[in-house]
N, C-alpha and C positions, 0 to 999 in steps of 0.2 A: 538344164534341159527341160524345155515344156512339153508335157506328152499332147499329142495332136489329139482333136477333137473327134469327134461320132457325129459329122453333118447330119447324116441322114440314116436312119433303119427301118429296112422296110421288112424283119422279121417281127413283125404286130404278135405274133404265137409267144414272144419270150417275154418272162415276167417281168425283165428291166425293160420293155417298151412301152411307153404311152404316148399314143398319136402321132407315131413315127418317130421317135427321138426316144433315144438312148438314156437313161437313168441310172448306170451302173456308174459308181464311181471311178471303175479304169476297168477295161474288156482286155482279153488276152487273144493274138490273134494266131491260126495254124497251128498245126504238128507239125513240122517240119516236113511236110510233103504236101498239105492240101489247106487254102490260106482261109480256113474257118472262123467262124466268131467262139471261138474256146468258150466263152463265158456264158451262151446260149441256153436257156433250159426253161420249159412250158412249167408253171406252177400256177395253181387259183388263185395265190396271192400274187398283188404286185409288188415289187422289189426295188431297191435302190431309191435315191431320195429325190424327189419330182423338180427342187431346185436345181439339182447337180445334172451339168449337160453330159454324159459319159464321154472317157477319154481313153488312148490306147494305154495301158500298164507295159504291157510286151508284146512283142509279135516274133515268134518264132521261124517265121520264112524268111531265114539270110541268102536266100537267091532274091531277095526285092529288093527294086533298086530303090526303094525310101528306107530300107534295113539298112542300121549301123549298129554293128557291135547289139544284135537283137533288139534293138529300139526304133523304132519307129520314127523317118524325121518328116512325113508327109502334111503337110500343112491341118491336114484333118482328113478325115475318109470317110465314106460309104457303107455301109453293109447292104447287101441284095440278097435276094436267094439265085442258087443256082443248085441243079437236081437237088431238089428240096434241103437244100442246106442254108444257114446264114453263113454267107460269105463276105471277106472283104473283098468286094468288086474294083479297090482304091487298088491292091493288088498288081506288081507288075514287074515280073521278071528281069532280072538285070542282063 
């Protein structure tokens, strides 16, 4: 299984982004209610390795129709903010 990619993040505040793109080695998405960038957090330093495109590790919303068995099978996804949150906008209820 290949974890899907971090096209795009447009929360620039979290320490794994630089220039719109994802840095962390694998993001973890939701709580099981609300389909958040889990892995999100503002620090002075920046994180994660500037080669590595960040990919999804897990995604907790098994109401999404790209969730299997908590995995994620969506070609790649989005993060956006939504009420000031990083959210996965890729996100879509089954």
């Amino acid at each position: 299984m290949e974890m899907p990619v971090v096209n795009r993040c447009e929360a620039t505040s979290c320490a794994y982004n630089r220039d719109g793109m994802c840095h962390a080695t694998a993001i973890t998405v939701g709580d099981a209610s609300h389909a958040h960038c889990d892995t999100f957090f503002t620090a002075s330093t920046r994180g994660g390795d500037q080669e590595t495109v960040g990919r999804v590790g897990a995604c907790k919303m098994s109401d999404c129709r790209h969730n299997v068995v908590l995995e994620c099978q969506a070609p790649g996804i989005h993060i956006g903010y939504s009420q000031d949150e990083a959210e996965c906008v890729t996100y879509a209820p089954a």
